[in-house]
C-alpha positions, 0 to 999 in steps of 0.5 A: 785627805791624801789618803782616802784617795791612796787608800780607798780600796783597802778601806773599802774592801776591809770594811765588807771583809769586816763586815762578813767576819762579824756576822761569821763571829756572832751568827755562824760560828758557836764561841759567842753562843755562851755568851748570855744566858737566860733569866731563871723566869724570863717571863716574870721579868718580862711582865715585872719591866713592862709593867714598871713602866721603864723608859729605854736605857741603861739601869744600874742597881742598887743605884745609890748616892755617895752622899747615902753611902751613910745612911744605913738602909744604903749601906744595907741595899749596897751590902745585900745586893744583888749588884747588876745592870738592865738595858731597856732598850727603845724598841724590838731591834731594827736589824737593817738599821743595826747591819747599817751600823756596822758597816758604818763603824767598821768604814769609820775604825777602818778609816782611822786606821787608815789615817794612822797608816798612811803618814807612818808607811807612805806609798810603796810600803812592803807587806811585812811592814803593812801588815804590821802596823795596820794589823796592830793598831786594828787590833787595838782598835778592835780590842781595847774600845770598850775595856774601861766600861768593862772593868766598872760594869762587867760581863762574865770573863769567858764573854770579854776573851770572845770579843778580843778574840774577834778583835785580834780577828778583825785586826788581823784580817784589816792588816792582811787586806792592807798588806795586799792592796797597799798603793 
């Protein structure tokens, strides 16, 4: 824990650095604008989910078992698709409680990242050095957390380059805070 006391300062400011670049990336600047799109008729959607009744999550479709796999009407939804995924979600977004969130994960990878650091540079480390290591290991970080739920359950490519992008973004911007406030 030697290194929360060591550390604590370029935790604490890339987390808040963090935090801004975020809400830079997904409120201000356009990149991440194309991102989604709307469903052709959103209302009809609308009504056809509340309707149906469906609890919060995640729903994949068609959903079928492997043991139906055999059976033809399954092989008939499975090669007629479409093929997709809704996320209902519990309620409208709670957005102070989603900017708490945040900050608490970017504390969190922040921390790790930290954690990873400190043992491999010790006090005294130079900038280059710093900014090396905390920068790569935040771009990893920040970049490849969600790329194997990726690959099974994809979003469109344009989207997935957007979200690196943001991560080599964040690492660069944790390495460079290191790199200034190393102890």
């Amino acid at each position: 824990m030697t290194f929360l006391l060591s550390l604590w300062l370029p935790i604490l400011v890339t987390t808040i650095v963090l935090f801004f670049a975020s809400f830079l990336a997904w409120v201000v600047l356009p990149h991440h604008k194309p991102d989604y799109r709307r469903w052709p008729d959103e209302d009809a959607l609308m009504r056809f989910v509340r309707e149906s009744g469906a609890a919060p999550g995640e729903y994949l479709f068609p959903l079928i078992d492997q043991k139906d796999l055999k059976e033809d009407w399954a092989k008939g939804r499975y090669d007629a698709g479409p093929w997709g995924m809704v996320n209902v979600w519990p309620a409208k977004p709670n957005m102070g409680a989603n900017l708490l969130k945040t900050v608490l994960f970017f504390l969190v990878v922040t921390s790790l990242v930290a954690l990873v650091a400190w043992p491999a540079l010790g006090a005294g480390a130079g900038s280059a050095e710093v900014f090396h290591i905390v920068g790569l290991t935040a771009i990893l970080a920040h970049t490849t957390g969600g790329m194997c739920r990726e690959i099974w359950f994809t979003r469109p490519l344009r989207a997935k380059l957007m979200d690196a992008l943001d991560g080599v973004a964040f690492g660069l911007l944790t390495g460079l805070v290191f790199a200034l406030l190393w102890p």
